[in-house]
N, C-alpha and C positions, 0 to 999 in steps of 0.2 A: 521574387518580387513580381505583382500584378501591375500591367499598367491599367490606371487608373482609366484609360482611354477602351483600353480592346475590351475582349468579351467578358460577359458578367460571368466570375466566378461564383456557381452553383455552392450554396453553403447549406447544411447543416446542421440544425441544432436542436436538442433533447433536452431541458430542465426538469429535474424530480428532485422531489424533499428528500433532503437525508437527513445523518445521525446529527446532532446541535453541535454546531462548532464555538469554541466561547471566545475565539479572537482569529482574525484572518491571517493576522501578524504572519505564525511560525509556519504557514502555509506556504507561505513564496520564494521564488525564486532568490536566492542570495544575492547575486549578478546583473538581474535584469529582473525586478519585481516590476507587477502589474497592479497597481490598487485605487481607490478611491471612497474614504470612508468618512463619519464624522459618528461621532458617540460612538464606536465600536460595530455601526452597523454600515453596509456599503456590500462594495464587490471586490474581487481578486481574482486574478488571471494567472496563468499558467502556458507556456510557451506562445505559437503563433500560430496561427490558423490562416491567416492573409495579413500581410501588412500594407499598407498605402501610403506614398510621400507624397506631397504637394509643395509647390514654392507659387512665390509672385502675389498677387495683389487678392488675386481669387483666390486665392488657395484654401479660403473657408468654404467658401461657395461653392467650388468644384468639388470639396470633400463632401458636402452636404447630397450634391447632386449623383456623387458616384455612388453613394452612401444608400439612395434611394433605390436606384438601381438595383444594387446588390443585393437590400434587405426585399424587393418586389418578387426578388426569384429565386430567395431563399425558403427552405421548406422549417417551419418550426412548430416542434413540440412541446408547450408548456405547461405543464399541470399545474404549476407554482402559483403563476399570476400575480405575483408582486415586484415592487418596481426596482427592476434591476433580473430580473428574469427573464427567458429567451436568450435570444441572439439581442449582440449588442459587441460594442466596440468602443474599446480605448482611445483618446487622441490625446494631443497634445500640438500644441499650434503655436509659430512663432512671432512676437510682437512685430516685427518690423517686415515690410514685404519684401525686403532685399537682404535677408537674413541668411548666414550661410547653412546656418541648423535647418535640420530637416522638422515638416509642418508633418504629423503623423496622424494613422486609423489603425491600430492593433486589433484585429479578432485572435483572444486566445481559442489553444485547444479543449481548454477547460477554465471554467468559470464558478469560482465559490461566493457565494451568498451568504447574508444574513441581515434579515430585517422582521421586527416584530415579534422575534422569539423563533424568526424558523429558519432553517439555513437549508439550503439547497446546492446543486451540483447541475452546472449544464454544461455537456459536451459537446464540439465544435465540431464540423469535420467536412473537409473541402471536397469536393468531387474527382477524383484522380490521386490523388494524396493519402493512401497506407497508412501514413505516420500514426504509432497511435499516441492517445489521447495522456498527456501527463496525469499521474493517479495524485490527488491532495493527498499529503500527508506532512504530521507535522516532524520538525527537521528541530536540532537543537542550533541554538544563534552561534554563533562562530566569537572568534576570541574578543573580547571588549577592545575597543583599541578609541587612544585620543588624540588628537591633531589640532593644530593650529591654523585658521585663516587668516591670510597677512591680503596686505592693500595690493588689486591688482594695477587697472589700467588708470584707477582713479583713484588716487591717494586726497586726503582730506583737505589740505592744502588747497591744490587743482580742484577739489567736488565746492569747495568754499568759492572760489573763482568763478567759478562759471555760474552758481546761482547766481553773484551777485550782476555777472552778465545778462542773467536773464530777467533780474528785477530792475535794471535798469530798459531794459527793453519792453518790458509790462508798462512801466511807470512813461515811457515814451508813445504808448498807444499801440504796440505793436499787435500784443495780446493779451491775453488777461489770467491767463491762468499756461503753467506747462511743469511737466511732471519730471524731475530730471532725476536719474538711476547712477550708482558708484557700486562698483563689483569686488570682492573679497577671492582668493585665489588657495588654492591648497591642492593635496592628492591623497589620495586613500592609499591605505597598507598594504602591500599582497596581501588578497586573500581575504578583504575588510566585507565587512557582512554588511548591506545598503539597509538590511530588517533592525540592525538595531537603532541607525538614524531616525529609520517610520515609527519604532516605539517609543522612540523620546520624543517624536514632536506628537504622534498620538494622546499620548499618559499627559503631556505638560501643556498642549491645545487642542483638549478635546470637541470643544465646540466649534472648531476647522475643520476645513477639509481637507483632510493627511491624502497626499495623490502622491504615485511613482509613476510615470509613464515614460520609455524608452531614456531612461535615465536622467530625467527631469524630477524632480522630487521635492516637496513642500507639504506646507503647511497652510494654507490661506484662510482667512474668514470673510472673503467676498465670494456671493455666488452670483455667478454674472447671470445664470439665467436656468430657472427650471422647466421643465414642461410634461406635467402628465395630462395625460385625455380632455386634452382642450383647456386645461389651467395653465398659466404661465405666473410665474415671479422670480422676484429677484431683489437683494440685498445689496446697497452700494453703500460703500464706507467712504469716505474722504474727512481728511480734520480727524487728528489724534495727538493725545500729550501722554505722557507717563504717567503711571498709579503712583499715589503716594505711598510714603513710604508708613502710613499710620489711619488708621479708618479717618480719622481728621482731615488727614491732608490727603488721602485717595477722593475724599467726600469733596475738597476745596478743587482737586483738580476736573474731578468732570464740571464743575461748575462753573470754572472757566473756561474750560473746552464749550460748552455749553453756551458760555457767551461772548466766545470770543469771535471777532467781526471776521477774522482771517479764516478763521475754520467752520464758520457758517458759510462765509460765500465761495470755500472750496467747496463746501457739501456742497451747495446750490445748485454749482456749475454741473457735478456729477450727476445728481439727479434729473435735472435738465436734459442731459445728454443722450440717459438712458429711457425716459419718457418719448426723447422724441424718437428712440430709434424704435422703440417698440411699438410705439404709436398704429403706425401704418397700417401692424399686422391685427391689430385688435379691435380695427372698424370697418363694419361691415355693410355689406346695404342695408338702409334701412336704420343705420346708427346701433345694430346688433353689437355686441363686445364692449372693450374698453379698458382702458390701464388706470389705474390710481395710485397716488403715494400717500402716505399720513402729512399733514400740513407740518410739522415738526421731527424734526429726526429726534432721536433718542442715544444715550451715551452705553455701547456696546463696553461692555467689561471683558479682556482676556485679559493672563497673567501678568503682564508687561506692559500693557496699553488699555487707554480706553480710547473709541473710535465716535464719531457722529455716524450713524447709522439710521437708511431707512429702506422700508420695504416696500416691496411694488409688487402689483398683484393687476392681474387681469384675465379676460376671454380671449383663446386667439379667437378670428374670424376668417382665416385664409387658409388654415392646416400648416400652418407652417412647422418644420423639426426645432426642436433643440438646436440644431449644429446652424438649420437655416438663422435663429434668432442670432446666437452665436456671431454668425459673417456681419449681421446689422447691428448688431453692438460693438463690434470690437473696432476699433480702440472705446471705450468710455474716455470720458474726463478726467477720471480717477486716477489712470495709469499715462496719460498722452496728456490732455489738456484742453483748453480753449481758447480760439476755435480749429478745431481740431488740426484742422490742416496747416496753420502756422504753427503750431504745438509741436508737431510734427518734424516740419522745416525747423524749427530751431532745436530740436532734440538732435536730431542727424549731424545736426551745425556744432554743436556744444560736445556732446558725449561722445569721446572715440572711444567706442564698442560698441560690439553687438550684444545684445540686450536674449539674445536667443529665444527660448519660450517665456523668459520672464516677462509678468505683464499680457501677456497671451491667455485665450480660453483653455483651461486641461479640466477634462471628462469623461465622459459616456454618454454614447447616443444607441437605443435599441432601434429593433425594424421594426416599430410604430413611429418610429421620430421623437419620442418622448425620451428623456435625457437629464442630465445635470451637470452641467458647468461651471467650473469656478475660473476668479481671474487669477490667473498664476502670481502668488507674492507669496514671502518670506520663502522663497526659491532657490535651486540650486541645478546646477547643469554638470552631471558628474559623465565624464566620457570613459571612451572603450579601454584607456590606460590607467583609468582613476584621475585623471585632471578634475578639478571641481571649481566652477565658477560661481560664487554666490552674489547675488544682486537684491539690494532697496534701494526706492527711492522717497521725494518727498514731494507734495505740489507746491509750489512757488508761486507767490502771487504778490502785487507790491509793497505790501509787509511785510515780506518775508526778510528775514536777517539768516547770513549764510551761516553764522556758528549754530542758530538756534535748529534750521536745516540741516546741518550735520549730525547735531545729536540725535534727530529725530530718525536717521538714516540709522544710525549707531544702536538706539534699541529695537527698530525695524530687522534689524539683523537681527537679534537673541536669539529667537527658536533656532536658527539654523546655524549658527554657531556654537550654541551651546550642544546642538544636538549633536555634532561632529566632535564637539572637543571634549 
């Protein structure tokens, strides 16, 4: 373990194209996989090279800051030049700042690529540290196995109760929007393979982003924030119903989703949130840069749901990293609520659990600062014995009806229920 405090650990790194890989999948670790893909294309990791933990209120911000550090006095060789090449690092980060789970920065010792048709190989290697470099190769999946997730701390019952707590307290002027989470519980088999969970939520939501990070693992379709060479954007979902079950009635429900008052001024609130947190970093002297959103969200289609969806796009103007944008977005409205800090205060108040990295940034940040972040959803928290805690939740606001929130929590689960069972 490096503390994130003492001296910059000297790192490492070599990127060269290699042979085409046609999936990252059968590459990883059984145990402890490293990934972050969407369509087939992303990165994969291979043991450690440095690891870093953070807790507390900063713990984005400090990772961001040690982050700099360490990529400023790092030596890198990249032939490759595409994004997700170089040195770069894994995180994962936990929603609440009093969270007991550890807020993470993984450098592997080996890093596999593929993006645009070309796959490449970069080797990590710490200054003092021998160890060599994990060779990719591919491994066959380990035995099928299926399990059941039963109700943990929050049974339906109790997740019913406390929304209606909470819309009683909307409807009193407290606040106006707050996102409340109910957790699913189960354990893995000896011996249970985590690669075939990441190919069923892969294969069955490809247009997510399939992430494993120190045993955190999902699926998401919100990217809380991109950042290549001075570009920034980002996708915020809030407001979702079920696909129907027939083109008729899939076509009747985005059109309610679409007009419904409850799931517009959830989107609202979300968009709002992230406008203004990125705001700051996108105006420069002189009025250089600038953030925008489409005046209208659009109705995202996965397998299970359609979302209100819209994108943001801007110029930074201050260099800021990925991981920096990251500390200024997190929480959004999406996963916390508004205004944020009573959002907050009644989440702590209502839900007895720790929410761990669900709802949290999980990515990659390379040593330019340029990265990809998602908000951690349709998530799961598998630890060092196989315990597995899986977490959704829903935004609540004064229409909201707690059965109708429950269900919504109920298909919110599917990927990752299905994917384990």
């Amino acid at each position: 373990m490096i503390d994130p405090a003492g001296p910059v650990p000297q790192l490492t790194a070599r990127s060269r194209v290699a042979d085409p890989v046609t999936s990252l999948l059968p590459l990883l670790d059984a145990e402890s996989p490293l990934l972050f893909v969407r369509r087939g294309e992303g990165v994969a990791g291979l043991g450690e090279a440095l690891r870093l933990e953070f807790s507390g209120p900063d713990r984005i911000t400090r990772a961001a800051e040690t982050w700099r550090r360490i990529a400023a006095a790092a030596t890198v060789d990249d032939s490759v030049g595409l994004s997700g090449s170089g040195l770069l690092a894994f995180g994962a980060f936990t929603f609440d700042d009093d969270s007991a789970y550890p807020s993470v920065l993984i450098v592997p010792r080996t890093i596999i690529g593929r993006r645009d048709g070309v796959s490449w190989v970069t080797r990590i290697t710490l200054d003092g540290d021998d160890t060599p470099a994990p060779e990719p190769s591919i491994r066959p999946l380990g035995a099928e196995f299926r399990l059941s997730l039963q109700p943990g701390r929050l049974d339906g019952a109790h997740y019913r109760e406390i929304v209606a707590d909470a819309v009683a307290r909307i409807q009193a002027g407290e606040l106006r929007k707050v996102v409340l989470a109910r957790d699913l519980v189960g354990h893995l088999p000896t011996g249970g393979d985590l690669r075939r969970v990441l190919v069923d939520l892969a294969l069955g939501y490809p247009d997510t982003w399939t992430f494993a990070v120190d045993g955190h693992i999902g699926s998401s379709p919100e990217t809380l924030v991109r950042v290549s060479h001075g570009h920034v954007s980002a996708r915020v979902l809030a407001g979702s119903v079920a696909r129907g079950a027939d083109a008729d009635a899939d076509h009747a429900a985005a059109l309610a989703l679409a007009t419904s008052t409850k799931d517009v001024d959830e989107h609202r609130y979300a968009v709002q949130s992230v406008l203004a947190a990125l705001g700051p970093h996108a105006r420069g002297a002189g009025g250089g840069g600038g953030i925008s959103a489409s005046e209208v969200p659009f109705a995202l289609k996965l397998p299970n749901l359609w979302h209100l969806a819209t994108n943001i796009e801007g110029t930074l103007s201050d260099g800021s990293s990925a991981l920096d944008l990251a500390a200024a977005l997190h929480p959004t409205a999406a996963v916390a609520g508004t205004p944020t800090a009573k959002a907050l205060e009644v989440i702590r108040e209502l839900e007895p659990l720790d929410r761990g990295r669900y709802g949290g940034p999980v990515g990659w940040v390379d040593a330019n600062g340029d990265g990809k972040w998602a908000v951690s959803l349709r998530s799961a928290e598998v630890d060092a014995e196989g315990g597995i805690r899986a977490f959704a939740g829903a935004g609540i606001l004064a229409q909201s009806d707690p059965d109708v929130e429950l269900a919504e929590t109920k298909l919110k689960f599917r990927p990752i229920v299905e994917a384990f069972g």
